[in-house]
VEXKOLDO-554936 format. One line per 4 residues: their letters; for each residue x, y, z of N, C-alpha, C. Coordinates in nm, 3 decimals. Example, Ala and Ser with C-alpha at 12.3 -4.5 7.8 and 13.67 -1.06 7.14 Angstrom:
<pts>
as	1.319/-0.569/0.780/1.230/-0.450/0.780/1.320/-0.330/0.780 | 1.285/-0.225/0.708/1.367/-0.106/0.714/1.290/0.003/0.787;
</pts>
This chain:
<pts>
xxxx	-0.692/-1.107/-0.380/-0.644/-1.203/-0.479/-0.573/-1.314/-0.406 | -0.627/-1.426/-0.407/-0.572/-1.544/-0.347/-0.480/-1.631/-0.471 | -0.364/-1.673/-0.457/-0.315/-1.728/-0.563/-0.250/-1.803/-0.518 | -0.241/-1.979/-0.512/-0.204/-2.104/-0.493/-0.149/-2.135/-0.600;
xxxx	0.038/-2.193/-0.540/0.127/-2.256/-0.599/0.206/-2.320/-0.503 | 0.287/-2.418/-0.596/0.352/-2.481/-0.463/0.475/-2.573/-0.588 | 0.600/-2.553/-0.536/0.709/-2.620/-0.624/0.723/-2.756/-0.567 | 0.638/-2.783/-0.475/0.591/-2.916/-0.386/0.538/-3.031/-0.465;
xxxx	0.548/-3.117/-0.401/0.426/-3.251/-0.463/0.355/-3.218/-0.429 | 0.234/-3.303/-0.550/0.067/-3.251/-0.516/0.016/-3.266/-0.414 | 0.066/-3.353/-0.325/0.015/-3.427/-0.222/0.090/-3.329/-0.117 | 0.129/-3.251/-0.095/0.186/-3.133/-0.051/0.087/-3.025/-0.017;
xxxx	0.045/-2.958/0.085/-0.012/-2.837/0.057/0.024/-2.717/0.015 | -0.047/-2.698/-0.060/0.002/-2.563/-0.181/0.018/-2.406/-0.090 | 0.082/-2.347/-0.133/0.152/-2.220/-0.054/0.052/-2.152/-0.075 | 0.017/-2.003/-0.013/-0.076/-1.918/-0.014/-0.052/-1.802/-0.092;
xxxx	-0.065/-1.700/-0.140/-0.018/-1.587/-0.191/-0.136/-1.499/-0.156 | -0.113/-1.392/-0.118/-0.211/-1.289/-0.149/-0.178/-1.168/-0.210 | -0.270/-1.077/-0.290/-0.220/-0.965/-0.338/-0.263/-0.846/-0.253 | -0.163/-0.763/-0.228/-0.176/-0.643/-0.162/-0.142/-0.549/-0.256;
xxxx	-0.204/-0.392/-0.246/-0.182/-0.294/-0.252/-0.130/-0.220/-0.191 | 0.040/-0.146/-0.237/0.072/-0.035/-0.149/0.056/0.148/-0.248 | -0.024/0.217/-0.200/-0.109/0.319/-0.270/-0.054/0.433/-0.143 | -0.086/0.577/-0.178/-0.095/0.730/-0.131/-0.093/0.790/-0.257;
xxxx	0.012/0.913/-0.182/0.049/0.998/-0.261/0.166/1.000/-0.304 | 0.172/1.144/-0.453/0.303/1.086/-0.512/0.435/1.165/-0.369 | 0.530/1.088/-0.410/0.660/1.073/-0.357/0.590/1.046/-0.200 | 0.517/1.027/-0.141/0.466/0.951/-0.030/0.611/0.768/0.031;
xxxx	0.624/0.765/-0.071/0.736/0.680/-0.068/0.698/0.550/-0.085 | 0.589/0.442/-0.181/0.561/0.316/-0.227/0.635/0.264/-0.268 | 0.731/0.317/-0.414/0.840/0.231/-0.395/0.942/0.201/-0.307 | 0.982/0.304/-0.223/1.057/0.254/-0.119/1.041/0.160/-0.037;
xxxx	0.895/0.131/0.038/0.865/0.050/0.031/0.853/-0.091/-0.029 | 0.817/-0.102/-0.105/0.820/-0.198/-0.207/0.993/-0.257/-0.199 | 1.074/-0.193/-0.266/1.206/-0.249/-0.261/1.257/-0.255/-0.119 | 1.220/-0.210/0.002/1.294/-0.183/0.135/1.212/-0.343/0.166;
xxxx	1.078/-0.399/0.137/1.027/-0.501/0.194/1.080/-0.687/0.137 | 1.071/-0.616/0.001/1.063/-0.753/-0.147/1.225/-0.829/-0.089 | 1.202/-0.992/-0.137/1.255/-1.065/-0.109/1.350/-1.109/-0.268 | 1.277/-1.039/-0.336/1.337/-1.061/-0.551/1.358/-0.843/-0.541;
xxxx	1.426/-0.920/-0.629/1.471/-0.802/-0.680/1.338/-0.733/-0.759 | 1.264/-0.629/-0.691/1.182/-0.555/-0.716/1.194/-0.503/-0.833 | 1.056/-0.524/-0.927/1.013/-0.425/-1.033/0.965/-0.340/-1.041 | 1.048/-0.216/-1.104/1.015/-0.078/-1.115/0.971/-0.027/-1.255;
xxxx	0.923/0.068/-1.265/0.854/0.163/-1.348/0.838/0.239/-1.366 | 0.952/0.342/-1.313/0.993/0.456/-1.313/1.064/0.540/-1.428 | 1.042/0.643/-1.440/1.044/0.770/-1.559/1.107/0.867/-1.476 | 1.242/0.968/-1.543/1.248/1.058/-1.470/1.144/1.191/-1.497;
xxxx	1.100/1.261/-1.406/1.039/1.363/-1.398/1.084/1.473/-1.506 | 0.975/1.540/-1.631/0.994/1.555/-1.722/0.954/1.777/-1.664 | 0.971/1.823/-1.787/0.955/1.977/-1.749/0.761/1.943/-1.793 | 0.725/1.854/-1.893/0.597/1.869/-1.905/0.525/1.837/-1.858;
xxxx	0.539/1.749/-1.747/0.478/1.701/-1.623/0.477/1.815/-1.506 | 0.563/1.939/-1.506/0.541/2.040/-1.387/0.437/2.081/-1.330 | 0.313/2.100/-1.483/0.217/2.165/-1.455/0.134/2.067/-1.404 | 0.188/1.909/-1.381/0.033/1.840/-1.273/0.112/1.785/-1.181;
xxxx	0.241/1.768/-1.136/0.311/1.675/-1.066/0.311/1.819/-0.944 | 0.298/1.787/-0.840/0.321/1.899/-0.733/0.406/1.826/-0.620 | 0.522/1.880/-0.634/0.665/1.821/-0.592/0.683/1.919/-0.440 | 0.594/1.991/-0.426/0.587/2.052/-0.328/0.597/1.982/-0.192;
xxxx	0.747/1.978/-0.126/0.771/1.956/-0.006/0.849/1.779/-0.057 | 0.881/1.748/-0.162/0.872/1.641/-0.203/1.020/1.730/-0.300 | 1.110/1.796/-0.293/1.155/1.872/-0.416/1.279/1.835/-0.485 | 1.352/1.695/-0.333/1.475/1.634/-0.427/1.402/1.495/-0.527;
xxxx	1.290/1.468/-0.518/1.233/1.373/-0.587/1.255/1.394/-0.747 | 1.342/1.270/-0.812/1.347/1.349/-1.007/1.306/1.232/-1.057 | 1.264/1.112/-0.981/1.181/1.019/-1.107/1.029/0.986/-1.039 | 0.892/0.920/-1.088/0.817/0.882/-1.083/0.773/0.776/-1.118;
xxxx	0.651/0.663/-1.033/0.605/0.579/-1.096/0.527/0.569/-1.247 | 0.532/0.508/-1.315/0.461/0.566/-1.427/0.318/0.431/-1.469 | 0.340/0.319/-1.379/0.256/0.182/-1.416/0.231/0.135/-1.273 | 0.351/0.057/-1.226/0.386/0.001/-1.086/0.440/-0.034/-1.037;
xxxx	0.490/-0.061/-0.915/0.617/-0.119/-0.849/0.573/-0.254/-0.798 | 0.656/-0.372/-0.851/0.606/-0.486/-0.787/0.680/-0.588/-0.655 | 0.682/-0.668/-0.606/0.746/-0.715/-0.525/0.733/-0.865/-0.467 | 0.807/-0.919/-0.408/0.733/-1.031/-0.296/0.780/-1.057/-0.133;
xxxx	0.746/-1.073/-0.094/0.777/-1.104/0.067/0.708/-1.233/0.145 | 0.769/-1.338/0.183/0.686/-1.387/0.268/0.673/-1.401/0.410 | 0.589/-1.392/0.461/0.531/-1.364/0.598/0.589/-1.457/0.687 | 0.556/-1.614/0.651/0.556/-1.695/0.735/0.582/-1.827/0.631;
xxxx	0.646/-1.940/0.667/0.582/-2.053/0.589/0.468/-2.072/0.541 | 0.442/-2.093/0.414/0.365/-2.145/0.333/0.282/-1.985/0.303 | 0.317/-1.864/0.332/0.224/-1.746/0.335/0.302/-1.643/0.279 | 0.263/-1.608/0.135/0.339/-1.484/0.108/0.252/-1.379/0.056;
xxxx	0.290/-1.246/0.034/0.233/-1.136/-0.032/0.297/-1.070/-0.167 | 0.240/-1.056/-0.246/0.231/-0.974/-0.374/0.221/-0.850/-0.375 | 0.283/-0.785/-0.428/0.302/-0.667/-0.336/0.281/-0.527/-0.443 | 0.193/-0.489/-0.512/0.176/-0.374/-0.616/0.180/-0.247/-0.578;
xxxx	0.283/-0.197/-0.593/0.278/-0.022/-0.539/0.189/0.019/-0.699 | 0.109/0.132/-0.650/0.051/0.196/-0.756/0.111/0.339/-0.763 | 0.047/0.396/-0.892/0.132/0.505/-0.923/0.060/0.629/-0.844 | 0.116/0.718/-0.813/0.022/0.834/-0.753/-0.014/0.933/-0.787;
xxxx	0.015/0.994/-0.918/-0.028/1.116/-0.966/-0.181/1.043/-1.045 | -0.270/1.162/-1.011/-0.409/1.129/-1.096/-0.423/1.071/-1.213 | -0.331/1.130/-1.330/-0.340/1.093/-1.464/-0.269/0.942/-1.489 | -0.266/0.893/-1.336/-0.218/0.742/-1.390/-0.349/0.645/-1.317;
xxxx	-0.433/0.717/-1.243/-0.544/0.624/-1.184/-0.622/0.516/-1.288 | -0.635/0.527/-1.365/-0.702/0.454/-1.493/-0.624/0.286/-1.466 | -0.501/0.290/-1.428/-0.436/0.160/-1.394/-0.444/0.096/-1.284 | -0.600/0.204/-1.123/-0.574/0.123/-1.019/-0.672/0.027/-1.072;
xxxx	-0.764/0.072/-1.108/-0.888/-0.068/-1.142/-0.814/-0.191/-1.160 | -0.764/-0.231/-1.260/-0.687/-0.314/-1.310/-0.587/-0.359/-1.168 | -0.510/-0.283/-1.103/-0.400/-0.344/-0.972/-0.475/-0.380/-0.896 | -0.623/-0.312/-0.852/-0.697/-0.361/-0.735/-0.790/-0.508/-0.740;
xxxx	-0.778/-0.528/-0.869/-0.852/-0.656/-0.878/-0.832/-0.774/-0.841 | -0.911/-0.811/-0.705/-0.853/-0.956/-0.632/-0.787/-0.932/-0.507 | -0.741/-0.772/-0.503/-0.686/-0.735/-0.378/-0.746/-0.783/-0.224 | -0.638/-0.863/-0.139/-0.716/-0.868/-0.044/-0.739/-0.709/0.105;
xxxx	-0.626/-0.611/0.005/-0.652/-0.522/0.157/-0.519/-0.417/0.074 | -0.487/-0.331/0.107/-0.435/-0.177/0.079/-0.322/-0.135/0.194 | -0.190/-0.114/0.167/-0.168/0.008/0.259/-0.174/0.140/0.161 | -0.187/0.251/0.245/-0.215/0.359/0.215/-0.131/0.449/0.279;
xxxx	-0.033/0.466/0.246/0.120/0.537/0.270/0.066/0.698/0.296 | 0.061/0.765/0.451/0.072/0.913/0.472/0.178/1.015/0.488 | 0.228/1.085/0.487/0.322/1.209/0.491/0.243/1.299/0.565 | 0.299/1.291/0.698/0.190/1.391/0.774/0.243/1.502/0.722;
xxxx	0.316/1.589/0.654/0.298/1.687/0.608/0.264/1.759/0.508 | 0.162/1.620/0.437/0.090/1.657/0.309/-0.003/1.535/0.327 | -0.069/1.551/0.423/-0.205/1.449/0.444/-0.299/1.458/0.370 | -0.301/1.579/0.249/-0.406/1.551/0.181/-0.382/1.463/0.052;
xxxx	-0.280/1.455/0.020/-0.218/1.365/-0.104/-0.267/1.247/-0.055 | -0.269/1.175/0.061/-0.313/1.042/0.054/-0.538/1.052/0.080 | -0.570/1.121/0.069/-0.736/1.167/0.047/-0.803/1.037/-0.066 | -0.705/1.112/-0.175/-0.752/1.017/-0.326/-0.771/0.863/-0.259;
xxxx	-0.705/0.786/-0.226/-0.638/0.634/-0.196/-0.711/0.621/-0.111 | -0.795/0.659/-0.030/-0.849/0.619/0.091/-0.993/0.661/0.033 | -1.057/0.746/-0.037/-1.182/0.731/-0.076/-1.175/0.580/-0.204 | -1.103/0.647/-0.271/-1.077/0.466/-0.383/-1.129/0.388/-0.273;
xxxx	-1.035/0.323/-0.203/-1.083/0.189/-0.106/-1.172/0.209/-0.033 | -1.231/0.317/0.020/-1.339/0.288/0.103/-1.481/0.255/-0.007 | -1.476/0.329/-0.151/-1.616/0.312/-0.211/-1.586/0.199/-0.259 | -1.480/0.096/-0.271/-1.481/-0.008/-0.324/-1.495/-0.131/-0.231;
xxxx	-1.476/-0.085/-0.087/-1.484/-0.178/0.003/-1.374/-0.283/0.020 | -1.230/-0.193/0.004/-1.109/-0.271/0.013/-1.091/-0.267/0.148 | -1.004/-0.372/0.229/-0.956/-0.272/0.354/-0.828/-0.253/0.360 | -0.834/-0.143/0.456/-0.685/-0.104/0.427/-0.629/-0.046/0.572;
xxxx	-0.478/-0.041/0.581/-0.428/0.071/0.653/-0.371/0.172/0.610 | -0.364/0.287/0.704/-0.288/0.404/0.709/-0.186/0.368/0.752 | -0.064/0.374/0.697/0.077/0.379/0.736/0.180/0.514/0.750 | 0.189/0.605/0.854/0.231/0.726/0.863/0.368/0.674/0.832;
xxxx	0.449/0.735/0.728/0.600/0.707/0.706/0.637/0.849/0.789 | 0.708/0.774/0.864/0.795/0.915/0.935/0.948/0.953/0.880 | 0.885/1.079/0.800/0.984/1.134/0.741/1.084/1.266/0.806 | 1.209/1.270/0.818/1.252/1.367/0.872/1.206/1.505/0.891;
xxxx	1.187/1.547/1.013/1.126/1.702/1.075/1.000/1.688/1.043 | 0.907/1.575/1.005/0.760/1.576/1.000/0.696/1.632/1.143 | 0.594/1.636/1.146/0.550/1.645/1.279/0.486/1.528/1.339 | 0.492/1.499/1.435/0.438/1.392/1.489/0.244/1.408/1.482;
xxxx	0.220/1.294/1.496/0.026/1.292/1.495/0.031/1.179/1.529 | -0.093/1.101/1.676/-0.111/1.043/1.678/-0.252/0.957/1.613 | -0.259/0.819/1.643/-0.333/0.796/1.522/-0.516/0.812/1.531 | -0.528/0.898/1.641/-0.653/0.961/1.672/-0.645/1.073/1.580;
xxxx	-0.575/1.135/1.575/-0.524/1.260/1.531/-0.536/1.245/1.351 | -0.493/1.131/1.309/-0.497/1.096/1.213/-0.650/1.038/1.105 | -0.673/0.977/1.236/-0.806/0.942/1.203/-0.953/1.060/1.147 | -0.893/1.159/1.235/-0.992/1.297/1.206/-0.921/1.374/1.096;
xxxx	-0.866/1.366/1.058/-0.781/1.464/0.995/-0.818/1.373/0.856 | -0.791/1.256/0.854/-0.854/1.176/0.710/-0.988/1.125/0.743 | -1.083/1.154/0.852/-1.280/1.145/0.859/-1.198/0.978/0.822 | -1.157/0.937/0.919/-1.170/0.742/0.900/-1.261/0.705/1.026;
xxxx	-1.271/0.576/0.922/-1.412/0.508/1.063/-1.263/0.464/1.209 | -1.279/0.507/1.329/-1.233/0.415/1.443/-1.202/0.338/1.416 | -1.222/0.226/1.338/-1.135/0.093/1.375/-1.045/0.062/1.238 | -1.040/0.210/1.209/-0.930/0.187/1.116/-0.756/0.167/1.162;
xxxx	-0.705/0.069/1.117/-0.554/0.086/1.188/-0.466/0.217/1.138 | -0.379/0.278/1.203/-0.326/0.348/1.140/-0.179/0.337/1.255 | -0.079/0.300/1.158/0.069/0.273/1.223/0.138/0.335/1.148 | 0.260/0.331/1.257/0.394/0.452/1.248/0.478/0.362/1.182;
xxxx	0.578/0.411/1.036/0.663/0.291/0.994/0.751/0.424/0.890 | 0.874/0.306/0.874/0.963/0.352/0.838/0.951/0.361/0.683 | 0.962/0.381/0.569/0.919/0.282/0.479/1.052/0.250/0.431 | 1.202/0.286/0.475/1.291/0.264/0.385/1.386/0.074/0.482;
xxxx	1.258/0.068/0.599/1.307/-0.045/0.709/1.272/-0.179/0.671 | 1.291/-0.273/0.615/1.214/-0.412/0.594/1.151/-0.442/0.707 | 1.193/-0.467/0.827/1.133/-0.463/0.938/1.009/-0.394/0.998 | 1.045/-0.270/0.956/0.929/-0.168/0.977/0.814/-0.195/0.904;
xxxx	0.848/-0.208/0.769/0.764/-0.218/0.645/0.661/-0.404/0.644 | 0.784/-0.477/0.722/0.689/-0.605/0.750/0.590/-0.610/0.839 | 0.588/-0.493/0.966/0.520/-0.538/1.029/0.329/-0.414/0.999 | 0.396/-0.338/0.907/0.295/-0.303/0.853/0.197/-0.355/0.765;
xxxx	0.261/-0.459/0.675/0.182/-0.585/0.615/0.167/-0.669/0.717 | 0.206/-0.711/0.769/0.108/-0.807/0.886/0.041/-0.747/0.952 | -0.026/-0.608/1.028/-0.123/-0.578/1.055/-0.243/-0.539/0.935 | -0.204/-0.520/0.809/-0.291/-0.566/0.717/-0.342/-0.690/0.673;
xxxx	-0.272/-0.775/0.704/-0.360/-0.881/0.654/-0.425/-0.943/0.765 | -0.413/-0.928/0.874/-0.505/-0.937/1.021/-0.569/-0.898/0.985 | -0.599/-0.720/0.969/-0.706/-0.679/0.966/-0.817/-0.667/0.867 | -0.776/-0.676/0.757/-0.858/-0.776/0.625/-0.880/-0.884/0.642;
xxxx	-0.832/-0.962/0.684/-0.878/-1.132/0.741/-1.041/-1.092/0.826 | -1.007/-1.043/0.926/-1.127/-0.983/0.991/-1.198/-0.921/0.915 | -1.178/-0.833/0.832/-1.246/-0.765/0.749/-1.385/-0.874/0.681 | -1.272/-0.947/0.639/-1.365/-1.017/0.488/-1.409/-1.088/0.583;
xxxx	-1.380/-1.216/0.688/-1.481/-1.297/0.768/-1.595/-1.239/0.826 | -1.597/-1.101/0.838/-1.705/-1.073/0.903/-1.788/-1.025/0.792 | -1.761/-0.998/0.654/-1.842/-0.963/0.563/-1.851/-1.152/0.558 | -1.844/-1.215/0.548/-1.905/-1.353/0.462/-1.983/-1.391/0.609;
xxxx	-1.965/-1.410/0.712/-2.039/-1.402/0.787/-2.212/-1.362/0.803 | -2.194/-1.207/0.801/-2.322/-1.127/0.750/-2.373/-1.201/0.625 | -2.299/-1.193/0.509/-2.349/-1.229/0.375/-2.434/-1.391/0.396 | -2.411/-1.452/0.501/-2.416/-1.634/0.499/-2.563/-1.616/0.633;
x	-2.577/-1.477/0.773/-2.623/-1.487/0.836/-2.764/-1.441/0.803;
</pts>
């Protein structure tokens, strides 16, 4: 999603926006993200965790967690002059997927938030974008006493193609968390030029 504005004169060049996706699993940590990165006071959408949600929410290893996304977490950050990102955390339990269609539309690229100690929670988020042909990274949040994996290690363990990025980040660091959006939008930049490329060759 490319979106041009500018509080500039016309005769000004207009600022850039792009929309990103930050997606995994639940309590994987997106909103933290989201608010540890955003430059506005981040929008949330959070519900606390109900007794009738037990039987699909699996809090397993995740167990001081008591609220959930329930829509999305939104945000902004900008990169550089004239370059900013939009920033949609999506929700992560299954029974809210019906709302990524709708967040992914226009997306230029995904992070995809891992917990190496529940690498299969981020599975869902990474088949989504690959059959849709988003690109994305793996972002290992290193969470206390996790185990370490490097990102070979990672790569087999989620069957990703090689030249997928996959980086180590904090998610509760702005710093950390920025420089994980800037190797996403590198690598979607590349992404999409070399698809319009092909498409034009």
């Amino acid at each position: 999603m490319v979106i041009e504005h500018s509080d500039e004169p016309e005769d000004e060049a207009a600022d850039l926006a792009l929309k990103i996706l930050v997606a995994g699993g639940f309590g994987v940590g997106k909103t933290t993200l989201v608010g540890a990165v955003s430059e506005i006071r981040p929008l949330r959408t959070e519900e606390l965790l109900s007794e009738a949600g037990q039987s699909v929410d699996d809090v397993d290893g995740v167990d001081h967690k008591v609220t959930t996304t329930v829509a999305m977490d939104f945000g902004r950050i900008t990169i550089r002059s004239g370059l900013s990102l939009y920033l949609f955390g999506t929700p992560g339990q299954d029974r809210f997927w019906f709302l990524w269609d709708e967040l992914s539309q226009g997306a230029l690229g995904a992070v995809v938030l891992a917990d190496t100690r529940r690498l299969e929670g981020c599975f869902p988020a990474v088949d989504y974008f690959e059959h849709r042909g988003i690109p994305f990274v793996v972002a290992v949040n290193c969470f206390a006493g996790a185990r370490t994996y490097g990102a070979h290690d990672v790569l087999d363990a989620l069957d990703l193609d090689r030249g997928t990025p996959v980086v180590q980040c904090d998610a509760r660091d702005r710093d950390s968390g920025k420089e994980v959006l800037i190797r996403l939008v590198e690598y979607a930049g590349r992404m999409h030029t070399a698809r319009l490329l092909d498409s034009v060759g």
